[in-house]
N, C-alpha and C positions, 0 to 999 in steps of 0.2 A: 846295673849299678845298685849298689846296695846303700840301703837309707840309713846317713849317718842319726845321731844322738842327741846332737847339740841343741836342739828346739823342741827333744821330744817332752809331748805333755802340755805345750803352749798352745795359745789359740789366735791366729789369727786374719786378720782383715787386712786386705791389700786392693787399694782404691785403686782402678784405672789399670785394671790388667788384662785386660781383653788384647794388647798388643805390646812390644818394645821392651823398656825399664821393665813398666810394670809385673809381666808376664814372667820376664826372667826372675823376679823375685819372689812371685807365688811360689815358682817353679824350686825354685833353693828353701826355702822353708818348710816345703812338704816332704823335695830330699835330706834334709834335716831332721824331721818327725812330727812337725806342725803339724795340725789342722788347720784348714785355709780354706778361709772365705775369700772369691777372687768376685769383683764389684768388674763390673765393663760396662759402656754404656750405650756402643754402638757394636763393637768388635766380638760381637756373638760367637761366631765361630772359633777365631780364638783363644776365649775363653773356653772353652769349650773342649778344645785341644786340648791345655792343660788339665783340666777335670779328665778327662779320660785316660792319658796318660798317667795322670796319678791315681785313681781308681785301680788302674790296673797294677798298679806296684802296689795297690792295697791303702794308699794314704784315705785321709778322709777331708774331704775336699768338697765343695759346690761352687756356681758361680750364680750372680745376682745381680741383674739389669736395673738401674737405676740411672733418672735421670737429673742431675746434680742443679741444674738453670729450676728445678721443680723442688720446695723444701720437702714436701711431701712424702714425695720418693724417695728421697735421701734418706730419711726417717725411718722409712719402711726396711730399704736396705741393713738400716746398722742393726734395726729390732730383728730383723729376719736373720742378719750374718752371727747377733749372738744367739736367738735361741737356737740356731745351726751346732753353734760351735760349743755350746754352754755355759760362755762369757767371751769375752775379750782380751787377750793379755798384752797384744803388740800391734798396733796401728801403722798402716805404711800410708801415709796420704799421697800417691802416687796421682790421681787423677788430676788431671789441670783442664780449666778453663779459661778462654780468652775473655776478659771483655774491656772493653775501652771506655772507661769510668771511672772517673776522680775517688780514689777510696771509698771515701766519705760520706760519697753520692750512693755506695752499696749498700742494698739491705738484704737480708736473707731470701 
């Protein structure tokens, strides 16, 4: 399959791709022309798939384990997916977490 145009020269991050939505989206942006930073947090392998598959069609692609309950980490992920990428242009917040807490009650 031959990689279309439409994202070529964009850079981006796409949360929670290690499996599902997420995955299929990394996967369409880098057929597209993106660079793509693909964030997972358990789904190693994966992620992982994707990187390779797109490596091999030549995209420029990594993926970056982060753990989202950790601000830290989080942190590290977005420093690390732009000096990766060379900035940021298109954010997918694909990752979700459960947690059972009155808004309000959340802190970072």
């Amino acid at each position: 399959m031959s990689m279309g145009k439409r994202m070529q020269g964009k850079r981006v991050l796409v949360t929670g791709a290690g499996t599902g939505i997420g995955q299929g989206i990394a996967r369409e942006f880098w057929r597209e022309g993106a660079a793509v930073a693909l964030h997972y947090s358990h789904s190693r392998d994966g992620a992982m798939a994707v990187v390779d598959e797109a490596q091999r069609a030549g995209a420029k692609v990594t993926a970056l384990q982060a753990d989202f309950t950790e601000l830290d980490s989080a942190v590290w992920m977005a420093e690390e997916a732009a000096a990766f990428l060379g900035g940021i242009d298109v954010l997918v917040n694909n990752a979700g977490i459960t947690m059972n807490r009155p808004f309000l009650e959340v802190t970072p």
